[in-house]
N, C-alpha and C positions, 0 to 999 in steps of 0.2 A: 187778315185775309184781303190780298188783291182781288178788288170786282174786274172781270177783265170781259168788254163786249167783243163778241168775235163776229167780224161784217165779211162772212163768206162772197166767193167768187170769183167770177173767169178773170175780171180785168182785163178786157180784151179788146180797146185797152182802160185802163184806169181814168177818169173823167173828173171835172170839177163838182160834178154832180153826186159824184161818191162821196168826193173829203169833204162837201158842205153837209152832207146827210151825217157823216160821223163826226165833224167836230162838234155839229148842235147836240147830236145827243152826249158826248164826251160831255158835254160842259150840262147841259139841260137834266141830263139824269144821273141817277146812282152809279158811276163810272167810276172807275178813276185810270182804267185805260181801253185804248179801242185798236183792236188787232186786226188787220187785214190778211184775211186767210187766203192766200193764194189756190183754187183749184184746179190742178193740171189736166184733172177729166170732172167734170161734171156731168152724170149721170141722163140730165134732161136737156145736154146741149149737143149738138155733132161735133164731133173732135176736129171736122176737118177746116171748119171756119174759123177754129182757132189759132192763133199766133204761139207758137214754141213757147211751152210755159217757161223756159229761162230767162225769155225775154219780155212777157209779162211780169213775171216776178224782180225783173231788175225794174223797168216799167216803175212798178208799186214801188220800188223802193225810194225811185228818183224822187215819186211826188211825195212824198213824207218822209223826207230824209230831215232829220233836226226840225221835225214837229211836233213839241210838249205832248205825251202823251199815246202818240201813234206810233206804231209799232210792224212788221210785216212779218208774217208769219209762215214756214213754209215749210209746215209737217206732213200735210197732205203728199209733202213729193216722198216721205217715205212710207208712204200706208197703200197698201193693195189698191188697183183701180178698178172700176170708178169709184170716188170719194163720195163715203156716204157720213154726212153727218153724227149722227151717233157714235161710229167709231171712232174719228177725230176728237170728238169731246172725252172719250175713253181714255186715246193716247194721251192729251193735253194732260187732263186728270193723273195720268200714272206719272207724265213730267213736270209736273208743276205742284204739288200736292197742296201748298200755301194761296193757290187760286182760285177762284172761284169762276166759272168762263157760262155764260149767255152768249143769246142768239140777239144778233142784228139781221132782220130782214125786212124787204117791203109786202104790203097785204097784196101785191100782185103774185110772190112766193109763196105767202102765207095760206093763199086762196087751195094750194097744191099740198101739202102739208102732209095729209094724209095719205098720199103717195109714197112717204118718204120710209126709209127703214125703220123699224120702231116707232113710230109716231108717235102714239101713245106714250111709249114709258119717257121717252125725250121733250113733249110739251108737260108729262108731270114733273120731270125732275129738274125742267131749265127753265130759267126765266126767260121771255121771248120778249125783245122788243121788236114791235111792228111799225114802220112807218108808213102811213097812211098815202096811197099811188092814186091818181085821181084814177074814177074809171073803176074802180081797186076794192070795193068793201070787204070788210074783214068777217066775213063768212068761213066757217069748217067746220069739219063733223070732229075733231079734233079739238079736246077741253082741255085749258091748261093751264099757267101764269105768264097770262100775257099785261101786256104794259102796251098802250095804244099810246103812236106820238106823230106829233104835229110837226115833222121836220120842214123846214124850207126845200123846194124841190122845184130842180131845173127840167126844162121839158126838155134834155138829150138823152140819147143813150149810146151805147156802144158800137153800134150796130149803126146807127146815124153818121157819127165819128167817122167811122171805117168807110162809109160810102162817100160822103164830102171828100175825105183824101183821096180817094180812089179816081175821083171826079176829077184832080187836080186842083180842090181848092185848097186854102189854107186851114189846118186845125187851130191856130193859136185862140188861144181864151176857151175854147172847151177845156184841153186840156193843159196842166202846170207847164210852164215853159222849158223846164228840162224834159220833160216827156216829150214836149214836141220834137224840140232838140233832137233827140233821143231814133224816135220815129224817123225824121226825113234822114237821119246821117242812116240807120240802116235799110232805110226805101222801106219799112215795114207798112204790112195788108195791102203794097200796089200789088196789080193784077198782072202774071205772067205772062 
């Protein structure tokens, strides 16, 4: 049985602070691969600050392209929108039958949880790892098998990213060099 950690979201865009969060747990916990799930609609985001998931999802692919173990995943573009987790782990399960697939999230997600479709029956039947967001305690009304972890974590986000560019400064070193690359050859999140 492959353990396979699946690190849902927008990628909008993908950041240094994502691949340092998944390779520590790759290597730090019961892994043996960690899957970045592209999501084309996320449910608790507005769609319209989003960047064209084709181009997110090539994005992901650039920064972990020939990285031991990371993988990009991009099932969600064929399941009904918006992408609700439990489903996803459904289809995964119906195509992968020899894996075994957990949640990656941070306790700033984790705090919302409850929110989510099934909650319940999806923190009984998945193992959750949570990586601890300062600011972040791991509070829910929601009981499950969680695994609490100490990832290294940078203080950007995505949302940060996109504004710096917008500003006209440079991304390089937030995010992988082909990402950046990537971003100014298609002017991507400048403002119309």
């Amino acid at each position: 049985m492959i353990k396979v950690g699946l690190y849902f979201g927008s990628f909008n865009p993908i950041h240094h602070g994502h691949l340092i969060i998944a390779n520590h747990l790759l290597y730090q916990e019961d892994l043996d691969q960690i899957w970045f799930v592209v999501s084309p609609q996320n449910p608790f985001k507005a769609e319209q600050y989003l960047l064209n998931e084709f181009h997110r999802l090539h994005l992901t692919k650039l920064a972990t392209d020939g990285v031991p173990g990371f993988r990009v995943c991009d099932i969600e573009f064929q399941l009904p929108r918006p992408s609700y987790t439990i489903d996803t782990l459904q289809a995964l399960d119906d195509k992968y039958p020899s894996h075994e697939f957990c949640i990656i999230m941070g306790s700033d997600s984790y705090m919302n949880i409850g929110k989510w479709k099934k909650a319940d029956k999806l923190c009984r039947e998945r193992k959750i790892y949570v990586y601890i967001r300062k600011g972040f305690p791991v509070e829910s009304d929601v009981s499950g098998n969680i695994v609490l972890c100490k990832a290294p974590l940078l203080d950007i986000s995505a949302s940060m990213i996109r504004k710096i560019w917008q500003e006209g400064h440079s991304i390089r070193y937030y995010v992988p060099e082909s990402v950046r690359e990537e971003i100014e050859k298609g002017n991507y999140y400048r403002r119309g």
